[in-house]
Biotite code that builds the C-alpha atoms (Angstrom):
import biotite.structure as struc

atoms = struc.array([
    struc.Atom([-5.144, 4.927, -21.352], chain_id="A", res_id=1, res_name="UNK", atom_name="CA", element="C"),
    struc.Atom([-5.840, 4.616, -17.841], chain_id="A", res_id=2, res_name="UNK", atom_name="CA", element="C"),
    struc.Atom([-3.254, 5.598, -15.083], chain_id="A", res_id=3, res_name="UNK", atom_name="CA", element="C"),
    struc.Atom([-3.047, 3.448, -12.186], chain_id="A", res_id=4, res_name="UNK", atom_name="CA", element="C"),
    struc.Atom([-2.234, 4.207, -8.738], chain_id="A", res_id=5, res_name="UNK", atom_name="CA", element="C"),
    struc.Atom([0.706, 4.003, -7.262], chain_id="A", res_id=6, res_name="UNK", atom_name="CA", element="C"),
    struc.Atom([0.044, 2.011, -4.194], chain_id="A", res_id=7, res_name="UNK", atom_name="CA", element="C"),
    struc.Atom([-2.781, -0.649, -3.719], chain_id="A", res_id=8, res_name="UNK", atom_name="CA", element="C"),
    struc.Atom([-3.811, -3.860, -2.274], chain_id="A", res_id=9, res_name="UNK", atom_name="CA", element="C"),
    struc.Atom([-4.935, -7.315, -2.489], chain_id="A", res_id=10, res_name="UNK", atom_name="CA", element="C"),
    struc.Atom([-6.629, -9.676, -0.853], chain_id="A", res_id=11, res_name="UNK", atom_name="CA", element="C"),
    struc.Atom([-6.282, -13.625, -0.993], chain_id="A", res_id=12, res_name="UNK", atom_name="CA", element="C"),
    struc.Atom([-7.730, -16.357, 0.660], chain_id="A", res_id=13, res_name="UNK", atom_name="CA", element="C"),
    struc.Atom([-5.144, -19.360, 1.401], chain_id="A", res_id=14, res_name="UNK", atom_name="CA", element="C"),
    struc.Atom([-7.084, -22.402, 3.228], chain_id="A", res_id=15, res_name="UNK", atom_name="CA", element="C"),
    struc.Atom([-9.463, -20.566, 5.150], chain_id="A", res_id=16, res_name="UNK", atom_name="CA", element="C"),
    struc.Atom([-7.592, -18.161, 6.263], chain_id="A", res_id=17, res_name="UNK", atom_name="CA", element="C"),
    struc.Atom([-7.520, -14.558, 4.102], chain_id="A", res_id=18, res_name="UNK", atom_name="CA", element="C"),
    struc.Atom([-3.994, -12.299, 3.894], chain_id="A", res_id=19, res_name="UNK", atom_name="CA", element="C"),
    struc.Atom([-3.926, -8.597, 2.738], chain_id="A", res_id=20, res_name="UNK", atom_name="CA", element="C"),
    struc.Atom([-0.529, -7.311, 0.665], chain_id="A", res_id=21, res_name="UNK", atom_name="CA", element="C"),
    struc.Atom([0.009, -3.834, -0.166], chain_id="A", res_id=22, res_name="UNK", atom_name="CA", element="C"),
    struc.Atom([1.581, -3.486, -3.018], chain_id="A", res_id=23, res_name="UNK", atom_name="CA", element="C"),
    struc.Atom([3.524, -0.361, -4.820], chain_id="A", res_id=24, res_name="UNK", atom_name="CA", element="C"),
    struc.Atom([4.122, -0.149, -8.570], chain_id="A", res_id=25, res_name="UNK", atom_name="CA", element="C"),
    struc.Atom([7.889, -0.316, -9.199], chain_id="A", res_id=26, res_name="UNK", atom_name="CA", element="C"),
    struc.Atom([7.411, 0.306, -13.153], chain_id="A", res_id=27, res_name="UNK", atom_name="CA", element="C"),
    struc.Atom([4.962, -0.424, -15.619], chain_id="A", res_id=28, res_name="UNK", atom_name="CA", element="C"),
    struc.Atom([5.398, -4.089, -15.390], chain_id="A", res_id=29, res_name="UNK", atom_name="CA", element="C"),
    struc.Atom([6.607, -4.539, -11.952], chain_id="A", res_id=30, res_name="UNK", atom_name="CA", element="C"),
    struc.Atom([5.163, -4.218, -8.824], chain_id="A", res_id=31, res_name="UNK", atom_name="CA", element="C"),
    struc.Atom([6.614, -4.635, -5.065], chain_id="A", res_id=32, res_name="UNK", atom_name="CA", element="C"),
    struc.Atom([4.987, -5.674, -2.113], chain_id="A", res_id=33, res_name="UNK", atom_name="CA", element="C"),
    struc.Atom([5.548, -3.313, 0.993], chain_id="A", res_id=34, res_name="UNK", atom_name="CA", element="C"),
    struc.Atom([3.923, -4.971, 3.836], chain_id="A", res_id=35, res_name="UNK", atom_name="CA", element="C"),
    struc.Atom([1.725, -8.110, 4.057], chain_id="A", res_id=36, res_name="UNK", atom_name="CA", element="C"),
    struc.Atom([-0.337, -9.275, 6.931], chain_id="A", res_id=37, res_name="UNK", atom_name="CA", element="C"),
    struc.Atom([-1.570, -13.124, 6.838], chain_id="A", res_id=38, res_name="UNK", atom_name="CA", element="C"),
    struc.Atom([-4.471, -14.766, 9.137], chain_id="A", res_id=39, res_name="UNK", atom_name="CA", element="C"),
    struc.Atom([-7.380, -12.663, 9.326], chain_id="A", res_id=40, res_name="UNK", atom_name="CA", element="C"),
    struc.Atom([-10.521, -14.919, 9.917], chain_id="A", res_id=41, res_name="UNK", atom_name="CA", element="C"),
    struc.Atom([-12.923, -13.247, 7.137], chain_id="A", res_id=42, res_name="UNK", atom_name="CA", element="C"),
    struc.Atom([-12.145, -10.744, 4.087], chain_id="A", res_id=43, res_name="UNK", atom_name="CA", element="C"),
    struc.Atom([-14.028, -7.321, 5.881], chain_id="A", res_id=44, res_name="UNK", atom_name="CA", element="C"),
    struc.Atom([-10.774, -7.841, 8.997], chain_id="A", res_id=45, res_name="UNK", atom_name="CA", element="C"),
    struc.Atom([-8.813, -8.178, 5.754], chain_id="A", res_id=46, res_name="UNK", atom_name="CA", element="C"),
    struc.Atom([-9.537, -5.045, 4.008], chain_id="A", res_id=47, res_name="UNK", atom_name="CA", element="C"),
    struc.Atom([-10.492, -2.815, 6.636], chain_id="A", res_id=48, res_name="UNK", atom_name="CA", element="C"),
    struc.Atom([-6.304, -3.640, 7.871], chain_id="A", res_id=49, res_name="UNK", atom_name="CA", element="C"),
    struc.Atom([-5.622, -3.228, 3.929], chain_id="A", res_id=50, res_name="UNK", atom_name="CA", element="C"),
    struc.Atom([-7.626, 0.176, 4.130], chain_id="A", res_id=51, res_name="UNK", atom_name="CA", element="C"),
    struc.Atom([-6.167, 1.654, 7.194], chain_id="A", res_id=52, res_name="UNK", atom_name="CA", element="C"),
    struc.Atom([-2.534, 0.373, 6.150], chain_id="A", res_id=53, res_name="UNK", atom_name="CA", element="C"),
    struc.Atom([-2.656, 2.213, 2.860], chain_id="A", res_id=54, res_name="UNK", atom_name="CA", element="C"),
    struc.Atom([-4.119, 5.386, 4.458], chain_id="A", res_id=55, res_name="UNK", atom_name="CA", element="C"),
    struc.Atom([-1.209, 5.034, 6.318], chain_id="A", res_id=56, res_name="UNK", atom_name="CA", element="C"),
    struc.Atom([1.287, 4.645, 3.333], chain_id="A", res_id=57, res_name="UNK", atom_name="CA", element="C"),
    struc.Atom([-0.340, 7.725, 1.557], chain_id="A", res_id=58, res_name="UNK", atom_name="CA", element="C"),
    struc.Atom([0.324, 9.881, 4.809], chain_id="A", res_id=59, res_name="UNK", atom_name="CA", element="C"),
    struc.Atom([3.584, 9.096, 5.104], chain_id="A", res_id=60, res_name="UNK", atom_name="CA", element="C"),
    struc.Atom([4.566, 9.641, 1.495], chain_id="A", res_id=61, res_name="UNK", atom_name="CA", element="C"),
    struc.Atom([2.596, 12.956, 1.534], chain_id="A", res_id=62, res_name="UNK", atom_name="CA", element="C"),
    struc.Atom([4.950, 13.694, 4.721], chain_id="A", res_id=63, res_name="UNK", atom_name="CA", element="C"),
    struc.Atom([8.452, 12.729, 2.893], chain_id="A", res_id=64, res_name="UNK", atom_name="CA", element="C"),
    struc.Atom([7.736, 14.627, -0.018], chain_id="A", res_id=65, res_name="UNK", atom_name="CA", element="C"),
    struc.Atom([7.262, 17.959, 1.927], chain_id="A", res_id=66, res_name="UNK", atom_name="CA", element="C"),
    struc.Atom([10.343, 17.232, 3.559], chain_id="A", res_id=67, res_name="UNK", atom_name="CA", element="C"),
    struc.Atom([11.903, 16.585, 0.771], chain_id="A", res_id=68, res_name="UNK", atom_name="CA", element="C"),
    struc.Atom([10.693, 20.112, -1.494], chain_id="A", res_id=69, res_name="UNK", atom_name="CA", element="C"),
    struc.Atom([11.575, 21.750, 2.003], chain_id="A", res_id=70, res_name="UNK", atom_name="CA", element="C"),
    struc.Atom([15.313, 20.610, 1.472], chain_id="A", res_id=71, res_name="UNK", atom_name="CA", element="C"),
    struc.Atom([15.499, 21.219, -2.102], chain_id="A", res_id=72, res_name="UNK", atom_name="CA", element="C"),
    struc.Atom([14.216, 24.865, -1.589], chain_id="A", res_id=73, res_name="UNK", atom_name="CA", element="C"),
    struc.Atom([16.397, 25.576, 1.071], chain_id="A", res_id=74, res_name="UNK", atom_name="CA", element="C"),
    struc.Atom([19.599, 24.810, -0.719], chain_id="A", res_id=75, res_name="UNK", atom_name="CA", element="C"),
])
């Protein structure tokens, strides 16, 4: 089987206008949707936002995890 990531994103287009979601998988069948951003006036505005906003997620996960070994390790 093939393991999927835990963050990700998605673009739609709603009358005209295109919106970008990324969204975090809560469980197997669930997922959550941590931010959203609506009218971008073509799909590249769309995903390059999506792109930088999960770089962004990933960095600041990577960043609370350290902290978080750093307090378990120091207990």
């Amino acid at each position: 089987m093939k393991q999927s990531k835990k963050y990700t994103s998605r673009l739609q287009e709603v009358e005209g206008a295109w919106s970008a979601e990324i969204l975090r998988r809560v469980s197997a069948r669930k997922t959550s949707t941590s931010k959203k951003q609506d009218g971008f006036a073509t799909e590249e505005e769309a995903q390059a936002w999506a792109s930088t906003q999960l770089a962004e997620f990933h960095q600041q996960q990577t960043k609370k995890n350290k902290r978080s070994r750093e307090n378990k390790t120091a207990n």
